[in-house]
KEKE-3310 file (N, C-alpha, C; in steps of 0.2 Angstrom, whole numbers, plus 5000, padded with zeros to 4 digits):
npx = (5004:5003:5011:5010:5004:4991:4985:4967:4964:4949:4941:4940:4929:4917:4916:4918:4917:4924:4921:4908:4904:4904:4901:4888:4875:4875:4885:4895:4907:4917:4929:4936:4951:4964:4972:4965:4962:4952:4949:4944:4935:4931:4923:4931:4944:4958:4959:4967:4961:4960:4958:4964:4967:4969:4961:4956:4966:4974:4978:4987:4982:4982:4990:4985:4971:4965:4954:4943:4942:4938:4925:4917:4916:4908:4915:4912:4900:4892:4890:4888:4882:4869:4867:4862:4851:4843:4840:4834:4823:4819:4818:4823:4835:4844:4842:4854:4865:4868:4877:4887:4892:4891:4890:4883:4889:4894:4891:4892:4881:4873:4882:4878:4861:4863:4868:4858:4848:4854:4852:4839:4828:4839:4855:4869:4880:4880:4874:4886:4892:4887:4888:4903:4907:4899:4909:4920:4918:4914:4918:4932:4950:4958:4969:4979:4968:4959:4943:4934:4917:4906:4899:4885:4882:4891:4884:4872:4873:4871:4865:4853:4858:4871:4873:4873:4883:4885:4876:4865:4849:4833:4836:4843:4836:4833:4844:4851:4836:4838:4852:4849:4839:4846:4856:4852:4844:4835:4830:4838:4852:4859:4850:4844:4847:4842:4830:4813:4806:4798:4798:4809:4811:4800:4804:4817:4807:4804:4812:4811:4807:4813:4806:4798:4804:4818:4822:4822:4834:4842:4841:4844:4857:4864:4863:4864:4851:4844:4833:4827:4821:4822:4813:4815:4812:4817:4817:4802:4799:4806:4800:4786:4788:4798:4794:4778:4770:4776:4789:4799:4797:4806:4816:4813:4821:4833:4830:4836:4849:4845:4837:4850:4854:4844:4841:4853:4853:4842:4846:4857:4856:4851:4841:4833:4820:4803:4797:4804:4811)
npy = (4994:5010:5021:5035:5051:5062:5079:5081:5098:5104:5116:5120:5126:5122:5110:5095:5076:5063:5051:5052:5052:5042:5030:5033:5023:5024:5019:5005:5000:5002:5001:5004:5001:4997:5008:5019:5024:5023:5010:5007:5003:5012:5012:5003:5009:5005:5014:5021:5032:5045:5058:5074:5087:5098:5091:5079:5065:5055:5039:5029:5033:5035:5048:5063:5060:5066:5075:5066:5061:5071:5075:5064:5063:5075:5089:5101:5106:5118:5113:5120:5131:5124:5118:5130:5132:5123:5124:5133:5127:5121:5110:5102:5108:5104:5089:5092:5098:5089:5079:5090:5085:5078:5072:5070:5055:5056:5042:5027:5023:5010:5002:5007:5006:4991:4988:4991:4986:4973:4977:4976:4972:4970:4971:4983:4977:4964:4968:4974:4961:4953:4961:4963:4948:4944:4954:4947:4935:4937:4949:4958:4957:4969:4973:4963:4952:4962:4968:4974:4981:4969:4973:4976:4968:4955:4947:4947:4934:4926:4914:4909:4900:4900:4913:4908:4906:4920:4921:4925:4926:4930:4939:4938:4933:4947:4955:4947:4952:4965:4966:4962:4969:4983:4980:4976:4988:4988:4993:5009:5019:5027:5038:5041:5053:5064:5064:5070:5068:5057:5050:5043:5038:5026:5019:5013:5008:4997:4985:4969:4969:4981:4995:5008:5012:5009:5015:5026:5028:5023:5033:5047:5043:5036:5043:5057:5064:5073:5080:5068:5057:5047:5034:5022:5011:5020:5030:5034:5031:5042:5055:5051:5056:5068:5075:5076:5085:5085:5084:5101:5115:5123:5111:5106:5108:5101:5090:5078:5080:5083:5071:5063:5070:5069:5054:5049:5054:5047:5037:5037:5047:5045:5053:5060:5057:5055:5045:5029:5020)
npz = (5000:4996:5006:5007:5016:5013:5017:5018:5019:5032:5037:5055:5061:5054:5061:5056:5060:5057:5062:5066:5055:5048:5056:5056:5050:5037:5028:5025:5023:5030:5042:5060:5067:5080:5080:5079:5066:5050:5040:5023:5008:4993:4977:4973:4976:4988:5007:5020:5033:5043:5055:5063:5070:5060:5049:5036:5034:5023:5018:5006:4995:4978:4969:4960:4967:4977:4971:4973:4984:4992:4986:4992:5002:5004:5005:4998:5002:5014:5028:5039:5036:5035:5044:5051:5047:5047:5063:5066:5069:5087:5094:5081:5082:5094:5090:5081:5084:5092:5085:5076:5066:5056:5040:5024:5015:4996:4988:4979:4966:4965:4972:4985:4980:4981:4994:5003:5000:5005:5020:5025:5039:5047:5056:5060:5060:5056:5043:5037:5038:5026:5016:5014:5012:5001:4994:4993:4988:4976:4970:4965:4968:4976:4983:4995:5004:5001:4994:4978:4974:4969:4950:4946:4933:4935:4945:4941:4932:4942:4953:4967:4974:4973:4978:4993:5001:5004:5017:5016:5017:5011:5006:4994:4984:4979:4978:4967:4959:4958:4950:4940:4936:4933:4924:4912:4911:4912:4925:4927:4932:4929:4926:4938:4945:4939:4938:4941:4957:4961:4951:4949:4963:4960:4949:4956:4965:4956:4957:4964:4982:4985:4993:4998:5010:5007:4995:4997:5004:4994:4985:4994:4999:4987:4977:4981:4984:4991:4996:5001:5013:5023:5032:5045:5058:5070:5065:5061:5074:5082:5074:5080:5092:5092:5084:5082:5074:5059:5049:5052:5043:5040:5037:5027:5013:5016:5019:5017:5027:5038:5044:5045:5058:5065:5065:5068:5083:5088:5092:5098:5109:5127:5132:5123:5121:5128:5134:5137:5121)
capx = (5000:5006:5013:5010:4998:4989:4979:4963:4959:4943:4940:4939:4923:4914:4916:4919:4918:4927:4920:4902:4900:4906:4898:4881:4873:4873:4889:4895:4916:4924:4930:4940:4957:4965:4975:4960:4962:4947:4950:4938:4934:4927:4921:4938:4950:4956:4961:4966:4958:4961:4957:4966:4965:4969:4959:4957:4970:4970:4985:4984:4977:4983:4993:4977:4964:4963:4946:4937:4939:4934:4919:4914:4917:4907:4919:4913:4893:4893:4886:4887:4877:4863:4862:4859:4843:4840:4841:4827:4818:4822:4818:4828:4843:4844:4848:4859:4870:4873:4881:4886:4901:4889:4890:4880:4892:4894:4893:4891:4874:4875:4883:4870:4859:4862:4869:4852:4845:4854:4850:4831:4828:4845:4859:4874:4887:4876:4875:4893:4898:4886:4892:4911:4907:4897:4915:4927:4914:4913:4923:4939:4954:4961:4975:4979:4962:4951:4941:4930:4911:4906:4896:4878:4884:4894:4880:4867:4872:4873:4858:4852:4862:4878:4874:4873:4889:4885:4870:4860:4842:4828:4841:4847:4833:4831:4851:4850:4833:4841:4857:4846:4836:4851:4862:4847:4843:4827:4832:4843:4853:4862:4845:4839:4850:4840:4822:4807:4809:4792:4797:4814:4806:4797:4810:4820:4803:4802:4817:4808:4811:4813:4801:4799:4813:4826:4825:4824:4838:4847:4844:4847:4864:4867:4861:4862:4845:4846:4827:4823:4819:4823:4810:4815:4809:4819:4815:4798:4799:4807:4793:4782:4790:4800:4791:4772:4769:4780:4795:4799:4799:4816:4821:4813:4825:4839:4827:4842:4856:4840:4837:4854:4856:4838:4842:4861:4849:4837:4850:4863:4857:4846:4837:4831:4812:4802:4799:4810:4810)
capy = (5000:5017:5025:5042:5051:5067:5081:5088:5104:5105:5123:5118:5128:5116:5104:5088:5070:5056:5044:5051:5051:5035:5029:5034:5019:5028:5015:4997:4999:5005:4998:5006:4997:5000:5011:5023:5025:5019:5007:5005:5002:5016:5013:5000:5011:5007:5019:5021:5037:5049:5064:5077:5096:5104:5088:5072:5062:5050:5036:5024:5035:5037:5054:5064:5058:5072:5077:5060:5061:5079:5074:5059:5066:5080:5094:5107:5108:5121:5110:5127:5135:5119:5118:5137:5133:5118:5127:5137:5125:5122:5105:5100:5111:5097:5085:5094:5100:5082:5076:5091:5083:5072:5074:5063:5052:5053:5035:5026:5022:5004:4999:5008:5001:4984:4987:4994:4981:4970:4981:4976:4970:4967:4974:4984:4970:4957:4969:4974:4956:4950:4965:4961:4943:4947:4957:4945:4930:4941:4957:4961:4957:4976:4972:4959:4950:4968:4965:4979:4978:4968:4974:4970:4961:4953:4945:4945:4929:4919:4910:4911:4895:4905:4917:4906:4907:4926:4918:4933:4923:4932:4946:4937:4934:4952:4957:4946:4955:4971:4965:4960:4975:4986:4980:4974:4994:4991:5001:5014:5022:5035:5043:5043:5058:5069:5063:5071:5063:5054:5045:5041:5032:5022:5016:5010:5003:4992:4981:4966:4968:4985:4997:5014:5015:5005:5016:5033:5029:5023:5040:5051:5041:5035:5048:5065:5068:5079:5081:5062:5058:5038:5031:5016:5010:5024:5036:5031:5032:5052:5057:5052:5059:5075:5080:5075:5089:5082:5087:5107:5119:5123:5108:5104:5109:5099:5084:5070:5079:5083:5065:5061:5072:5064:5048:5047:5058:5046:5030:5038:5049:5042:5058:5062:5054:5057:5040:5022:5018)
capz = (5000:4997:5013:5008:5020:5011:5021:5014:5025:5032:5043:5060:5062:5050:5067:5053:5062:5053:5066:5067:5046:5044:5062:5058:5047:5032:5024:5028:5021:5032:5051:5065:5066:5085:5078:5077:5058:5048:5032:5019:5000:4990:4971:4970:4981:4998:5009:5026:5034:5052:5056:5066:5071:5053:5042:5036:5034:5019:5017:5003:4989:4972:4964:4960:4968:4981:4972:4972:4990:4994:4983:4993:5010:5003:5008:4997:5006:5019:5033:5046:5034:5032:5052:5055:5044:5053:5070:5067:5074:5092:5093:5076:5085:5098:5084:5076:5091:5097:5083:5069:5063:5054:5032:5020:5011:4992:4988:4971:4964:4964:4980:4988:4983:4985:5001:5008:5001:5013:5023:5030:5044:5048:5061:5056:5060:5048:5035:5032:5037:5021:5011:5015:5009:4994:4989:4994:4983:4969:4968:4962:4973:4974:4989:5001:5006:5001:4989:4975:4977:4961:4947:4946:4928:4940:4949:4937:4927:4947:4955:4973:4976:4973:4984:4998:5007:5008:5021:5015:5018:5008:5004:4990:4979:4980:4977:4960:4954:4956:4947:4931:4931:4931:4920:4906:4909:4916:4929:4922:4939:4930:4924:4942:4949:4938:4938:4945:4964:4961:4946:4952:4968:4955:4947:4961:4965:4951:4958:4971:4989:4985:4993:5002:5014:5003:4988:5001:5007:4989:4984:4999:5001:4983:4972:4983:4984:5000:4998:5004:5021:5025:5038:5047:5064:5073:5062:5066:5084:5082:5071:5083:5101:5093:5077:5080:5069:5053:5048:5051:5035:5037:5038:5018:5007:5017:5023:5021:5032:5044:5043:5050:5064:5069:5067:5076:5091:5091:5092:5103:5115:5130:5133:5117:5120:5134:5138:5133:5115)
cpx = (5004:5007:5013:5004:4997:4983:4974:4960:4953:4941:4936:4934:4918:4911:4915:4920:4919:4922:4914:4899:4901:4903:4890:4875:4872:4879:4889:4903:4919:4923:4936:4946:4958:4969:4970:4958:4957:4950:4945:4940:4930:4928:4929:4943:4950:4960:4961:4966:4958:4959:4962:4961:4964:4966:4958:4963:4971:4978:4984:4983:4984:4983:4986:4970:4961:4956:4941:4935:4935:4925:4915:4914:4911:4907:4915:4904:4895:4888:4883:4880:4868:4861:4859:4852:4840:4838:4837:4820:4822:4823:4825:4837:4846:4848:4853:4865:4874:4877:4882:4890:4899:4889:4886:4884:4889:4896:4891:4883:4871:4876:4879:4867:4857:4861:4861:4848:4846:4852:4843:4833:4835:4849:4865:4882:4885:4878:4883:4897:4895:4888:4901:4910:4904:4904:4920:4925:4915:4915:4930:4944:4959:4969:4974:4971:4957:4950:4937:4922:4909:4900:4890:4877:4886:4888:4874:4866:4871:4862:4858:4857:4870:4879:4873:4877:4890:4879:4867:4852:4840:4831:4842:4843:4833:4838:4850:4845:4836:4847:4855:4841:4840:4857:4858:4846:4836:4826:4838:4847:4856:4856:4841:4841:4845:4832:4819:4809:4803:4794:4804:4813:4805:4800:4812:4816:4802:4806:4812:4814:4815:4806:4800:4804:4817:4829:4823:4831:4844:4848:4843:4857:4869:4869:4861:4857:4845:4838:4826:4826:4816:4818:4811:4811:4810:4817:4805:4795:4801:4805:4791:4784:4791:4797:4783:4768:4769:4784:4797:4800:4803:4820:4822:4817:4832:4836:4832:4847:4851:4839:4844:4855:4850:4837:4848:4857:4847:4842:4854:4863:4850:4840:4833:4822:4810:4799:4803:4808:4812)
cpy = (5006:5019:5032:5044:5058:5071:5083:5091:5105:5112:5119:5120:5123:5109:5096:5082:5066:5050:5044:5049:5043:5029:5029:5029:5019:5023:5010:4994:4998:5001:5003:5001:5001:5003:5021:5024:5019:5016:5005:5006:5007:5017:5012:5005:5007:5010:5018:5029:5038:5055:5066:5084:5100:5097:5083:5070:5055:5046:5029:5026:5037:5045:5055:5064:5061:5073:5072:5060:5067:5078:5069:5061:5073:5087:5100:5110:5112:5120:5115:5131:5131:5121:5124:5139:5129:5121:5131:5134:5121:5115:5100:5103:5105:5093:5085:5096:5094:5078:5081:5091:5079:5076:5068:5062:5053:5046:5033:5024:5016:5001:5000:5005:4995:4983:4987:4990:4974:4974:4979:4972:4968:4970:4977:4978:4965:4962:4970:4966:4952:4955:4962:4954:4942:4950:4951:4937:4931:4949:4954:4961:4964:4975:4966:4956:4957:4967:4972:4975:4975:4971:4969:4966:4957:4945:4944:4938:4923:4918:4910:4907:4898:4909:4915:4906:4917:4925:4926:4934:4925:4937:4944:4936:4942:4956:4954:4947:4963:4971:4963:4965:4980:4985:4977:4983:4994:4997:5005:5022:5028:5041:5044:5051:5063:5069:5065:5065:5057:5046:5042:5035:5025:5018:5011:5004:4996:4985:4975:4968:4977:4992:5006:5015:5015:5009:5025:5032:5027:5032:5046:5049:5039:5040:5056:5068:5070:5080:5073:5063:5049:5038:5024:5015:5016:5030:5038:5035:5040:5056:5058:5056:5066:5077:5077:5078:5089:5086:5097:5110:5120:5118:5105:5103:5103:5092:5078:5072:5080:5076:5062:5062:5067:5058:5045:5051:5053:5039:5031:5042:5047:5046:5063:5060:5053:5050:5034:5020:5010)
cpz = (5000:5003:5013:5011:5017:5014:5018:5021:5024:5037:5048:5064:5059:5055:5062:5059:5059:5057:5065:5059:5045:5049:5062:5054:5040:5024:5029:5027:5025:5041:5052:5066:5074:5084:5079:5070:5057:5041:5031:5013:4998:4980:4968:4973:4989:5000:5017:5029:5041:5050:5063:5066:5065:5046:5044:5032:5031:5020:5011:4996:4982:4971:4961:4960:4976:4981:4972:4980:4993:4991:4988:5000:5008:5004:5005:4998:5012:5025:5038:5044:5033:5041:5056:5052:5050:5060:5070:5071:5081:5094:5088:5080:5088:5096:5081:5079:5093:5093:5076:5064:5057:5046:5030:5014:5002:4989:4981:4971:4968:4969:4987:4989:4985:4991:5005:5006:5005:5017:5029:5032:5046:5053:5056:5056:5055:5042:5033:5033:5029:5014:5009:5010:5001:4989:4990:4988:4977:4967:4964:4967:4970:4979:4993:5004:5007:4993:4986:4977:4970:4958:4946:4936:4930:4941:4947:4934:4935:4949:4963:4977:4975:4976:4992:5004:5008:5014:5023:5015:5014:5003:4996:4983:4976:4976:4968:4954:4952:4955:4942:4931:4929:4927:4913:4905:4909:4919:4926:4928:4936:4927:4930:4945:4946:4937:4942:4953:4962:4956:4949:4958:4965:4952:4949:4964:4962:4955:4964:4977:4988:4984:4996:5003:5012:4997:4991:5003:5003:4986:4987:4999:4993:4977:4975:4982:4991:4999:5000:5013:5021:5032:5039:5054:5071:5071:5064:5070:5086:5080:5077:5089:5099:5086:5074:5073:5061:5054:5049:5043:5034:5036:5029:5014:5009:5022:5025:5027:5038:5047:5049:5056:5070:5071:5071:5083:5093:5095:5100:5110:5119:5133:5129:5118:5127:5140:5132:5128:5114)
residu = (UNK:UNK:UNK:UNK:UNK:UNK:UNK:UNK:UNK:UNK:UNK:UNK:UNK:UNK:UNK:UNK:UNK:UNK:UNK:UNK:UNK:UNK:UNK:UNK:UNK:UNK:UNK:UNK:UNK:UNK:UNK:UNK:UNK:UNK:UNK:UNK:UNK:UNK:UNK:UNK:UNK:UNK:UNK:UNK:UNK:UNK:UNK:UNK:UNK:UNK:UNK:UNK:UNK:UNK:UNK:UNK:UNK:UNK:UNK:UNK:UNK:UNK:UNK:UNK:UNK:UNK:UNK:UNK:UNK:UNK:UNK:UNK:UNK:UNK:UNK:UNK:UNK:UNK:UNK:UNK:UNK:UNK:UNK:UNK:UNK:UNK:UNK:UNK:UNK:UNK:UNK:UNK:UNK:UNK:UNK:UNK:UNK:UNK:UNK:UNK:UNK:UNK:UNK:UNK:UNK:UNK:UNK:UNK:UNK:UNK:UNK:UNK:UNK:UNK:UNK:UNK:UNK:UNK:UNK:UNK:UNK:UNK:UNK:UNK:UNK:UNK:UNK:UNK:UNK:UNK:UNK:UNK:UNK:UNK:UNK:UNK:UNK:UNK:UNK:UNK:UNK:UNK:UNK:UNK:UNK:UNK:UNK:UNK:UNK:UNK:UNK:UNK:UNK:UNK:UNK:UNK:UNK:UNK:UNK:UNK:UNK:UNK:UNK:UNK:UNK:UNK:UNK:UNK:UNK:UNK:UNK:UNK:UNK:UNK:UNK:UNK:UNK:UNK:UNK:UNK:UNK:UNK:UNK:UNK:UNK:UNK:UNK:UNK:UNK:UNK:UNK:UNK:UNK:UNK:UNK:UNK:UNK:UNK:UNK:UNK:UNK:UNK:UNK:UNK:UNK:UNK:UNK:UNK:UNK:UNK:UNK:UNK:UNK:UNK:UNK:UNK:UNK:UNK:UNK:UNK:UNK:UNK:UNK:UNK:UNK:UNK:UNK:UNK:UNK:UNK:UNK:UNK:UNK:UNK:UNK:UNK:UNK:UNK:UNK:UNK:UNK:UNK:UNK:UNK:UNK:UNK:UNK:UNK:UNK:UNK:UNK:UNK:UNK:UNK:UNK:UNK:UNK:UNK:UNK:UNK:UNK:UNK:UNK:UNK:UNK:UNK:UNK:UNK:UNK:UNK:UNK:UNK:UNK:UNK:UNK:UNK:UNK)
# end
């Protein structure tokens, strides 16, 4: 592995988290090493990643590939300025206060959505241990036992028996219809980013075992729609105690990073709800 380690500056006002973005269920690559540095796979890189007081701290990466990360980290959004809208509501403040280091990943289309489609009903250990296995089965050996995520060409031509030893239960039917819609061009990922949101939805719908929340959450996290608003069972649960009302109007235009602060609140702090969830 390269041993160069390259900074990208993030202004220290900004209040950037490496641990809470990458921490907060939003991906499945990346692990903590006792090192503290995070290693992970992103769209066939690997990279090992820290943060300090003046940045992140990349080691591993490829001569010119400064902007791929800046892009994917989404350095050039001005979070400061997203949560002095958010914070118009007093409640959404809250959320946004206890974790505002948090950024919403630019991630690739595809790994997305797969992933999230492991994803249901699932825990985050299971799912990145049947993602990790789905790459090391069928990726791309990139370094030393790291594998790429494979191309849903890839995994189109296998059978549910082949995906066995990802022991992905029900996941798997589901993983190989959304590898033959996508690469037949049924579903068509790079026309979703600019579609009407409605019909985009729809789309993603058409895939089985893909429904609501799977295809909120493919394009809030895969596609950068900052207007979606992922509801899972916590999401849910935060609704109903801290936004009976629905979502605030400030928070519309930036519904997905609202989304995050609300969901790492609802997870991680015990006094976020006024009785036990």
């Amino acid at each position: 592995m390269n041993s160069t380690i390259c900074r990208l500056a993030i202004p220290v006002e900004e209040g950037f988290s490496l641990a809470d973005t990458l921490n907060c269920g939003q991906c499945f690559r990346w692990n903590q090493t006792e090192s503290g540095w995070f290693e992970g796979v992103v769209e066939g890189r690997f990279c090992c990643v820290s943060q300090d007081d003046y940045g992140i701290l990349l080691q591993g990466i490829a001569d010119g590939e400064e902007d791929f990360w800046r892009d994917y980290f989404d350095l050039a959004t001005n979070y400061a300025n997203i949560r002095t809208k958010l914070c118009k509501d007093k409640t959404l403040a809250k959320a946004a206060e206890f974790a505002p280091g948090i950024r919403v990943l630019r991630q690739h289309p595809w790994e997305t959505l797969c992933s999230f489609i492991i994803s249901q009903n699932n825990h985050l250990a299971r799912i990145k241990g049947i993602v990790a296995r789905l790459c090391e089965c069928f990726g791309d050996e990139i370094t030393n036992g790291v594998y790429s995520f494979p191309a849903p060409e890839r995994l189109a031509v296998l059978s549910e028996e082949d995906l066995a030893p990802l022991r992905s239960g029900f996941r798997a039917k589901y993983i190989l219809d959304a590898a033959r819609k996508v690469s037949t061009g049924e579903v068509v990922l790079a026309d979703i980013k600019t579609m009407p949101l409605d019909d985009a939805r729809a789309a993603l719908q058409k895939i089985h075992g893909v429904g609501p929340k799977v295809a909120e959450c493919a394009l809030l996290y895969g596609f950068a729609r900052m207007e979606c608003f992922p509801m899972d069972v916590w999401m849910k649960r935060a609704m109903k105690y801290l936004f009976p009302n629905g979502l605030p109007q400030c928070a519309k235009e930036n519904a997905g990073i609202a989304q995050q602060y609300i969901f790492h609140y609802a997870r991680m702090c015990p006094d976020a709800f006024p009785e036990k969830m």
